[in-house]
PDB file as gemmi writes it, atoms N, CA and C in Angstrom:
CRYST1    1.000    1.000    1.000  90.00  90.00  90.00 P 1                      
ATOM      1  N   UNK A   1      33.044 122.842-107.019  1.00  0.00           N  
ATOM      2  CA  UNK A   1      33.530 121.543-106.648  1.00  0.00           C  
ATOM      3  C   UNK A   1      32.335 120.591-106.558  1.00  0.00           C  
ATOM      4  N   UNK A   2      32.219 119.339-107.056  1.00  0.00           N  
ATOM      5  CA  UNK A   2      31.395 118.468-106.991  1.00  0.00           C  
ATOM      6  C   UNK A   2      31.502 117.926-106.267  1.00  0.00           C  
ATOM      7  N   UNK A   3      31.034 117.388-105.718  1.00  0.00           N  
ATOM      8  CA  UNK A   3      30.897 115.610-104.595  1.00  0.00           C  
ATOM      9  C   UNK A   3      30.061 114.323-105.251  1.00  0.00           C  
ATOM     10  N   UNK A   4      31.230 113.593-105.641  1.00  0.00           N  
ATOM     11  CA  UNK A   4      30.729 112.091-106.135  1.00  0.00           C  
ATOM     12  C   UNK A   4      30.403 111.208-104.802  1.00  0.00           C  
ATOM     13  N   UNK A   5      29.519 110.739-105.246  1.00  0.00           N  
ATOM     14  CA  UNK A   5      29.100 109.765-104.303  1.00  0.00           C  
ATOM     15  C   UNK A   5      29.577 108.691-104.023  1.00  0.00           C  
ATOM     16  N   UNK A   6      29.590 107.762-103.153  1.00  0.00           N  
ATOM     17  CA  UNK A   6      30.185 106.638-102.434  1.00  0.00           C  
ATOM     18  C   UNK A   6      30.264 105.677-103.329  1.00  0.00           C  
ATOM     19  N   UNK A   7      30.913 104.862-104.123  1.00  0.00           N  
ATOM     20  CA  UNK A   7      30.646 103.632-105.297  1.00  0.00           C  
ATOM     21  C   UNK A   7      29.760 102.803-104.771  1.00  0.00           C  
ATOM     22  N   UNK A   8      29.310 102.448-103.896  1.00  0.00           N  
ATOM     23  CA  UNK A   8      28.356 101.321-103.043  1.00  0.00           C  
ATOM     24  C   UNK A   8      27.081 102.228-103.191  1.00  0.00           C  
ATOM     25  N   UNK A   9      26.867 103.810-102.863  1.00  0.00           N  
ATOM     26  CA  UNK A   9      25.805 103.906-102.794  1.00  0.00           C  
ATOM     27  C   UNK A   9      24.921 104.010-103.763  1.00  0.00           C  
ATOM     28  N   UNK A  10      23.456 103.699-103.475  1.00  0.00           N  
ATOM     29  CA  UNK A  10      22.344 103.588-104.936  1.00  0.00           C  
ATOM     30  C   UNK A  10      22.451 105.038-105.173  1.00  0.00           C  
ATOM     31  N   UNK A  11      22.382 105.602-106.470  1.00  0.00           N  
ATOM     32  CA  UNK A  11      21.683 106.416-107.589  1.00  0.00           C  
ATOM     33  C   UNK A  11      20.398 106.606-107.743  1.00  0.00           C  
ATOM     34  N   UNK A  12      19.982 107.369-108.305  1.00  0.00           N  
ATOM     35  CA  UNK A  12      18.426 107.699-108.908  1.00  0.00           C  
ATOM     36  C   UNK A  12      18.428 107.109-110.118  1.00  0.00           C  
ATOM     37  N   UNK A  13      17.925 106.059-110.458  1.00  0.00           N  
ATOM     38  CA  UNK A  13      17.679 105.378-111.756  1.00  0.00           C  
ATOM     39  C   UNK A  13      18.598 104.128-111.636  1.00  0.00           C  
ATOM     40  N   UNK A  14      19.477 103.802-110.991  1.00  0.00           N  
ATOM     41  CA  UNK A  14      20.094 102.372-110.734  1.00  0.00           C  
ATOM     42  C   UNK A  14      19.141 100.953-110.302  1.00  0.00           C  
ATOM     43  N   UNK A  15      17.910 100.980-109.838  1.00  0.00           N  
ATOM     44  CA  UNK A  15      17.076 100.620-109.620  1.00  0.00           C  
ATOM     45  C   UNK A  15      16.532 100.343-110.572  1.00  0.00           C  
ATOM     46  N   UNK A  16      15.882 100.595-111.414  1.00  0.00           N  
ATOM     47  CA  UNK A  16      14.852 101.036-112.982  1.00  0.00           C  
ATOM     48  C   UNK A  16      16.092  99.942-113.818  1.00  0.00           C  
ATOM     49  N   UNK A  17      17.485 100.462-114.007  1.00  0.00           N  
ATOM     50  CA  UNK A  17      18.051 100.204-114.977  1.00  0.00           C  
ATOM     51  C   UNK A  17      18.318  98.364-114.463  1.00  0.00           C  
ATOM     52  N   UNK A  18      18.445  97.990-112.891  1.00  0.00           N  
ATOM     53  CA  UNK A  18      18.945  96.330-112.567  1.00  0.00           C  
ATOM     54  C   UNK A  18      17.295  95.978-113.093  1.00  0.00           C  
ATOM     55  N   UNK A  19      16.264  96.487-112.840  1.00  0.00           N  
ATOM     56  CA  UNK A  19      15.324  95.584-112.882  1.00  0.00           C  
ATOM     57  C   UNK A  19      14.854  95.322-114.433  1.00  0.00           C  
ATOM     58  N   UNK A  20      15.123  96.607-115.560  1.00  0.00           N  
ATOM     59  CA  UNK A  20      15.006  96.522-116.505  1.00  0.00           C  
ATOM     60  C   UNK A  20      16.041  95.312-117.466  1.00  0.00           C  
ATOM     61  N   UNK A  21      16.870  95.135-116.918  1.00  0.00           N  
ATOM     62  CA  UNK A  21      18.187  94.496-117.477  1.00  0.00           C  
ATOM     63  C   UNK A  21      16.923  93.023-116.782  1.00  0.00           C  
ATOM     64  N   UNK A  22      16.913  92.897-115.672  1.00  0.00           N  
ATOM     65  CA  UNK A  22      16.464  91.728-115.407  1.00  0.00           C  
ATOM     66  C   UNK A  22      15.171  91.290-116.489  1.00  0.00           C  
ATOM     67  N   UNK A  23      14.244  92.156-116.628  1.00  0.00           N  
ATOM     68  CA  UNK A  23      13.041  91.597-117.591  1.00  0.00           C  
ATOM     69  C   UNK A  23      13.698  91.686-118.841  1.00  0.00           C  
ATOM     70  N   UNK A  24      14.265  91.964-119.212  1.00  0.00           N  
ATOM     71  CA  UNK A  24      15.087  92.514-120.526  1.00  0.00           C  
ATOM     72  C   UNK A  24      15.982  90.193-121.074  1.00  0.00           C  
ATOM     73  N   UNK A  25      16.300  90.118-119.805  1.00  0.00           N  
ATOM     74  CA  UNK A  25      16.887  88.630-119.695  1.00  0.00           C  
ATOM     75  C   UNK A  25      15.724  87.793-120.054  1.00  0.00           C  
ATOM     76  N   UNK A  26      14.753  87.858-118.798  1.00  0.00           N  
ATOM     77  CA  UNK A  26      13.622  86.663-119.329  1.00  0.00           C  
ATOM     78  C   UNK A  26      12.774  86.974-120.690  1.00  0.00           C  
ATOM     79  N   UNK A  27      13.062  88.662-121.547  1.00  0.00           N  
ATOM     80  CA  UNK A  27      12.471  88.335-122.384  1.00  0.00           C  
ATOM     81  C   UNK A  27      13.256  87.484-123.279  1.00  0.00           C  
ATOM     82  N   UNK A  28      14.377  87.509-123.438  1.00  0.00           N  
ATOM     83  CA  UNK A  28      15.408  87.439-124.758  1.00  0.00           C  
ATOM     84  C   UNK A  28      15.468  85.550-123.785  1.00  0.00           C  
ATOM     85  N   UNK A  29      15.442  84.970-122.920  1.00  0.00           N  
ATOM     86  CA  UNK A  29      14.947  83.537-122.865  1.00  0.00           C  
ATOM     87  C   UNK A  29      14.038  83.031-123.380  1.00  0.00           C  
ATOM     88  N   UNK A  30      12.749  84.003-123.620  1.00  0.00           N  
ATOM     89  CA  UNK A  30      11.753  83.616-123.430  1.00  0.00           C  
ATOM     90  C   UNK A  30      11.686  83.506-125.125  1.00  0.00           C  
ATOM     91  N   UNK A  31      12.299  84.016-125.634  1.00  0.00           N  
ATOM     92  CA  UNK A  31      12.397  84.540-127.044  1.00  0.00           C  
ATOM     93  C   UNK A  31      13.440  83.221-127.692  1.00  0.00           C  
ATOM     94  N   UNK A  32      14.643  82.480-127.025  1.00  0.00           N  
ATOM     95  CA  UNK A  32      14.947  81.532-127.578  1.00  0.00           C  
ATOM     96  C   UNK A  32      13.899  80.683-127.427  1.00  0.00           C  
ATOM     97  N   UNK A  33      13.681  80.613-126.252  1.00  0.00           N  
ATOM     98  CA  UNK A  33      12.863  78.963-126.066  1.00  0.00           C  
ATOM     99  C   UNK A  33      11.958  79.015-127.280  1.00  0.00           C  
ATOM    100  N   UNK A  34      11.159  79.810-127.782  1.00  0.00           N  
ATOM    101  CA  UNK A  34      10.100  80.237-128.265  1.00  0.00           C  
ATOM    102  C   UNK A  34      10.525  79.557-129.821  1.00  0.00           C  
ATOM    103  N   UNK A  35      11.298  80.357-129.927  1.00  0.00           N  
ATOM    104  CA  UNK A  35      12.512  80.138-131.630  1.00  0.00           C  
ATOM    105  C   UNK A  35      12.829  78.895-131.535  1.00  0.00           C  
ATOM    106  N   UNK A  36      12.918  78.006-130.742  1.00  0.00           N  
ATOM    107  CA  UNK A  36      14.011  76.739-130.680  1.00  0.00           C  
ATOM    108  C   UNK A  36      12.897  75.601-131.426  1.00  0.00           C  
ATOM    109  N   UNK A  37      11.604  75.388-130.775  1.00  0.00           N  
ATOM    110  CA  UNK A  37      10.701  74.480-131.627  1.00  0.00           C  
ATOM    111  C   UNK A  37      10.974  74.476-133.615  1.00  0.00           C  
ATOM    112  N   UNK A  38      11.076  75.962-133.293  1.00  0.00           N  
ATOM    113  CA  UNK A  38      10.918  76.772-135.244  1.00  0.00           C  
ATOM    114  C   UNK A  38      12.430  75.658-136.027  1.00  0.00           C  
ATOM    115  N   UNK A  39      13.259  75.663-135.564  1.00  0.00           N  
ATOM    116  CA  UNK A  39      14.558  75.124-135.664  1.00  0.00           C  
ATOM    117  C   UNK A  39      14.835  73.780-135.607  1.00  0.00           C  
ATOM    118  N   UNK A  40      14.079  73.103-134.509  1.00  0.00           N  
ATOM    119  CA  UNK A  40      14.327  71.710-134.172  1.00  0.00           C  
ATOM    120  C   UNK A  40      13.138  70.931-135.217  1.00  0.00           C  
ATOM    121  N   UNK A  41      11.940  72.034-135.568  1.00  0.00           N  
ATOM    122  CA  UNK A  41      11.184  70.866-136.330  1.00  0.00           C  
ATOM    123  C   UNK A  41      10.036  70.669-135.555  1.00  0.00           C  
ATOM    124  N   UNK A  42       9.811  70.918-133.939  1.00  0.00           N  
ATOM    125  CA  UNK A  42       8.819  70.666-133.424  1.00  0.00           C  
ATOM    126  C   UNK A  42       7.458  71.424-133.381  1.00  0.00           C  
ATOM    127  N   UNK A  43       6.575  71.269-132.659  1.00  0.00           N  
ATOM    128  CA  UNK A  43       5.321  72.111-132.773  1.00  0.00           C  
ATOM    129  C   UNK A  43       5.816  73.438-131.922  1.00  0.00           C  
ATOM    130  N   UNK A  44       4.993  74.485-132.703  1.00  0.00           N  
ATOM    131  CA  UNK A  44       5.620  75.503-131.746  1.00  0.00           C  
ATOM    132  C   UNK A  44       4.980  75.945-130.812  1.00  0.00           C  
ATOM    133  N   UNK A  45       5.154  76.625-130.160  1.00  0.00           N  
ATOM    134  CA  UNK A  45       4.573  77.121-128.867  1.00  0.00           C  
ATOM    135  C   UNK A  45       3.157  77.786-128.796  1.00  0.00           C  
ATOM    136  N   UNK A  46       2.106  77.982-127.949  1.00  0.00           N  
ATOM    137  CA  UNK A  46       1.153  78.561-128.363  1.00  0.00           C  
ATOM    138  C   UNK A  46       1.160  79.973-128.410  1.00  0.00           C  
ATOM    139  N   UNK A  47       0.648  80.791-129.068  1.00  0.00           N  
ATOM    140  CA  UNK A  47       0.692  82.532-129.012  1.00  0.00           C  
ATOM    141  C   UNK A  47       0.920  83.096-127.611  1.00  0.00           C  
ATOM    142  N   UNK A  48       0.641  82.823-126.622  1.00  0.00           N  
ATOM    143  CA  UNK A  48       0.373  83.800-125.818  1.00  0.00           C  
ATOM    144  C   UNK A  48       2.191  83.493-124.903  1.00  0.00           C  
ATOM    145  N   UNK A  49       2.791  82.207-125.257  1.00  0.00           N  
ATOM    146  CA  UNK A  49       4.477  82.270-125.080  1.00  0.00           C  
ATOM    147  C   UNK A  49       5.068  83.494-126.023  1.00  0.00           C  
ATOM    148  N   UNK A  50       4.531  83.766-127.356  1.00  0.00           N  
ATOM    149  CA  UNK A  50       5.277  84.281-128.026  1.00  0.00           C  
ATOM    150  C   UNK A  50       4.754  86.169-127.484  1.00  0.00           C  
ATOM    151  N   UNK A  51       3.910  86.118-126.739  1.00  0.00           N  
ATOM    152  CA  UNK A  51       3.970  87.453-126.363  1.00  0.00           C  
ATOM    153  C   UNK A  51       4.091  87.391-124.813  1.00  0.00           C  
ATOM    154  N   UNK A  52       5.174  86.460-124.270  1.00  0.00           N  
ATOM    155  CA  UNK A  52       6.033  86.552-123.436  1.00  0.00           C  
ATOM    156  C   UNK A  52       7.332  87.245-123.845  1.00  0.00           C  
ATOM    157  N   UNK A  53       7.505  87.297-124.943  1.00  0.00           N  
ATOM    158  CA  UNK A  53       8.750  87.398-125.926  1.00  0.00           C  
ATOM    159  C   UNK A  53       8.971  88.804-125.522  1.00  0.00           C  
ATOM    160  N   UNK A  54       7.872  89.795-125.893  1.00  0.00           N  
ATOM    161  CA  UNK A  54       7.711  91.306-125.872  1.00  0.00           C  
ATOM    162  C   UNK A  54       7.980  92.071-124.299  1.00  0.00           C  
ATOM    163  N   UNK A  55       8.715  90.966-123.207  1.00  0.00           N  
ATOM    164  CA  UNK A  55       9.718  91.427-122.407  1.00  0.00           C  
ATOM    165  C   UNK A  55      10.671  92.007-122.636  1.00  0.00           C  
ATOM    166  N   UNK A  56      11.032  91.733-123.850  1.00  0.00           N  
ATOM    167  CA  UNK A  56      12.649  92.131-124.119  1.00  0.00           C  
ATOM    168  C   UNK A  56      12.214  94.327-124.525  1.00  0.00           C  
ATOM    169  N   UNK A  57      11.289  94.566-125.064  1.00  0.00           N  
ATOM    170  CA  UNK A  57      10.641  95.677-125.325  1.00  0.00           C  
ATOM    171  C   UNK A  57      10.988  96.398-123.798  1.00  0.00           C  
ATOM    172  N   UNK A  58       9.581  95.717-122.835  1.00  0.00           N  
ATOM    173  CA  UNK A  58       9.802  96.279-121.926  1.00  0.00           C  
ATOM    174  C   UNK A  58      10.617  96.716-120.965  1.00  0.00           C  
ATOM    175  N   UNK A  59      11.997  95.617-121.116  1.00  0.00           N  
ATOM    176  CA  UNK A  59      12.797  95.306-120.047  1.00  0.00           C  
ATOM    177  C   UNK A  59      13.638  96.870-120.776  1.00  0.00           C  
ATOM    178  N   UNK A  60      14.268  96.842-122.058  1.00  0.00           N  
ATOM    179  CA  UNK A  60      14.861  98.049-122.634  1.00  0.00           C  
ATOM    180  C   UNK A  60      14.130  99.105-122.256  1.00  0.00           C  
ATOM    181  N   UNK A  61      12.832  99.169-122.375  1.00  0.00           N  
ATOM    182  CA  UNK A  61      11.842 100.675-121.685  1.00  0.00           C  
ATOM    183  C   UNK A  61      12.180 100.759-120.319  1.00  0.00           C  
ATOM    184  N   UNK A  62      12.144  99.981-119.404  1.00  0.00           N  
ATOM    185  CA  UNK A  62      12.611 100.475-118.327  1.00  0.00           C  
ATOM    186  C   UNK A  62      13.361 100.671-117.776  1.00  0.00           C  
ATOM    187  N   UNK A  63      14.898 100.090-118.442  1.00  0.00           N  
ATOM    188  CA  UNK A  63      15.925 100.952-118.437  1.00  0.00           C  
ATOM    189  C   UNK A  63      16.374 102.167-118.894  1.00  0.00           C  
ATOM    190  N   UNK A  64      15.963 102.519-120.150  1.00  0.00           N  
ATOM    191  CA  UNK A  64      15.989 103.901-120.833  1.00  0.00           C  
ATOM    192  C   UNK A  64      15.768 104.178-119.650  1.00  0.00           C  
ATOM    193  N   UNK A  65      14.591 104.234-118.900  1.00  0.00           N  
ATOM    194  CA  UNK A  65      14.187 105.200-118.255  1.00  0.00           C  
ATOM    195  C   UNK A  65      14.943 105.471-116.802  1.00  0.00           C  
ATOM    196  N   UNK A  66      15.300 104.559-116.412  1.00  0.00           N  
ATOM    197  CA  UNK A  66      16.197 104.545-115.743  1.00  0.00           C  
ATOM    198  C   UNK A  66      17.717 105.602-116.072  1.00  0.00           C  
ATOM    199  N   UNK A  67      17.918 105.336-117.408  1.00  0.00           N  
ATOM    200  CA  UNK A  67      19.135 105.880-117.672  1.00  0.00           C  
ATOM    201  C   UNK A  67      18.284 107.556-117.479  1.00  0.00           C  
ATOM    202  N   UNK A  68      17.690 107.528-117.971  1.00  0.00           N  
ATOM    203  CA  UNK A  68      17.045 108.934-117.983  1.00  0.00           C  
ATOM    204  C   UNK A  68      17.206 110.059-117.178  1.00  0.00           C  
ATOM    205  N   UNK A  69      16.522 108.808-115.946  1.00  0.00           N  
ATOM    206  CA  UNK A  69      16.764 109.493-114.544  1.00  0.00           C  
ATOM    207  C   UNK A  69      17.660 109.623-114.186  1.00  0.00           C  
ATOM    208  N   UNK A  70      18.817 109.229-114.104  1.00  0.00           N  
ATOM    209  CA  UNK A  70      19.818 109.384-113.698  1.00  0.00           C  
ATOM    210  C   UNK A  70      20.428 111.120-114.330  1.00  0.00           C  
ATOM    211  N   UNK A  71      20.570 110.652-115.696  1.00  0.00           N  
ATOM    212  CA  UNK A  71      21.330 111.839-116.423  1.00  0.00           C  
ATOM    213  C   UNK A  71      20.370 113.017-115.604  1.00  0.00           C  
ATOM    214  N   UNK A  72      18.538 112.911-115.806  1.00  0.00           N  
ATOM    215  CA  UNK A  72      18.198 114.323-114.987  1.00  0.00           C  
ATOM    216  C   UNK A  72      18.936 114.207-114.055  1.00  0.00           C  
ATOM    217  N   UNK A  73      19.012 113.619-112.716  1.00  0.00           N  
ATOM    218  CA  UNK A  73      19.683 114.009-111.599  1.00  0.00           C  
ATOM    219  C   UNK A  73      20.913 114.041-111.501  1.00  0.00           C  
ATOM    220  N   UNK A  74      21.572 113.469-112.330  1.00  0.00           N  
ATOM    221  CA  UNK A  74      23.758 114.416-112.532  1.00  0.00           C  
ATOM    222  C   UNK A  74      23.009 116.127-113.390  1.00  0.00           C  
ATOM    223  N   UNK A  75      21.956 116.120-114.357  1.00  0.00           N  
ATOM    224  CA  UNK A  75      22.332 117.592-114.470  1.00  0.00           C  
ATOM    225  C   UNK A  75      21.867 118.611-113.701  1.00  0.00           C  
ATOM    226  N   UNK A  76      20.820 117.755-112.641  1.00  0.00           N  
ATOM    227  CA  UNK A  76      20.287 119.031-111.591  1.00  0.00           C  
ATOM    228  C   UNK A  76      21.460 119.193-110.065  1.00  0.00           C  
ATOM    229  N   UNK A  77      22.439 118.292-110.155  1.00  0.00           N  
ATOM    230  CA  UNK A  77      23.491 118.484-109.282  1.00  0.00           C  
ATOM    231  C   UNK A  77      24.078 119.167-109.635  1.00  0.00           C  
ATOM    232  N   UNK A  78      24.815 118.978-111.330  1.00  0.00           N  
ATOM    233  CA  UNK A  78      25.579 119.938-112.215  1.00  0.00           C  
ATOM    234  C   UNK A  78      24.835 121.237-111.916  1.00  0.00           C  
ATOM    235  N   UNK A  79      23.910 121.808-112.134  1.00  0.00           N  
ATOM    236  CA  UNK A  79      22.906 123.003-111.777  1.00  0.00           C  
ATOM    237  C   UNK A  79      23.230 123.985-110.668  1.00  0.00           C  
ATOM    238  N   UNK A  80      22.862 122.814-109.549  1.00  0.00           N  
ATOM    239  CA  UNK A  80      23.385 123.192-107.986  1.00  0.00           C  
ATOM    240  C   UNK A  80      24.489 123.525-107.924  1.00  0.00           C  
ATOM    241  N   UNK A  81      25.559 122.851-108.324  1.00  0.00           N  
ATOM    242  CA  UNK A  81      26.643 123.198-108.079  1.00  0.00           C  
ATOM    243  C   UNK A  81      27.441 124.329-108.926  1.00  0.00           C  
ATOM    244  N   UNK A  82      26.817 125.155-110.142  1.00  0.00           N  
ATOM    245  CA  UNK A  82      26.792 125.725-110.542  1.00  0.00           C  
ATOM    246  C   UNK A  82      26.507 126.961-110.221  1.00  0.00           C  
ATOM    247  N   UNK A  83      24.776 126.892-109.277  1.00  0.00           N  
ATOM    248  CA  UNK A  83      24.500 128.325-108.984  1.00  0.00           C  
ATOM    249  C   UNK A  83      25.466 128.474-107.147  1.00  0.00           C  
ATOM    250  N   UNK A  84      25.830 127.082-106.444  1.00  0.00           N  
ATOM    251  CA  UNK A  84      26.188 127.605-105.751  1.00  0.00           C  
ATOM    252  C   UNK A  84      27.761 128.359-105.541  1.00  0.00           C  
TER     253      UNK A  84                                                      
END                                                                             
């Protein structure tokens, strides 16, 4: 028999995955604003905006990892509850 946890309560990797989603946002902003000069005709931004952009990289890396964690810890419960 398993025991699911409370819907309110945090997870192992729920953490990793809100904050990753969050940098994951300002990259893919950071990534229009960036694009929008290219489009409108204006001067574009200087380099070091456009490797603001490479949030969107990180923000996905630290959710993977997040997801990661999680799945380890449902299969080391699955485990437990197995040998017990």
């Amino acid at each position: 028999m398993t025991v699911t946890p409370h819907p309110d309560e945090a997870r192992p990797g729920d953490g990793l995955i809100k904050a990753g989603g969050i940098v994951f946002i300002a990259g893919a902003l950071a990534t229009l604003a960036t694009m929008a000069p290219l489009f409108l005709g204006t001067d574009p931004f200087p380099s070091y905006a456009w490797a603001v952009c490479m949030l969107m990289g990180v923000g996905f890396a630290i959710a993977a990892a997040g997801v990661l964690r999680s799945a380890a810890a449902q299969r080391k419960a699955a485990r437990e509850s197995q040998a017990a």
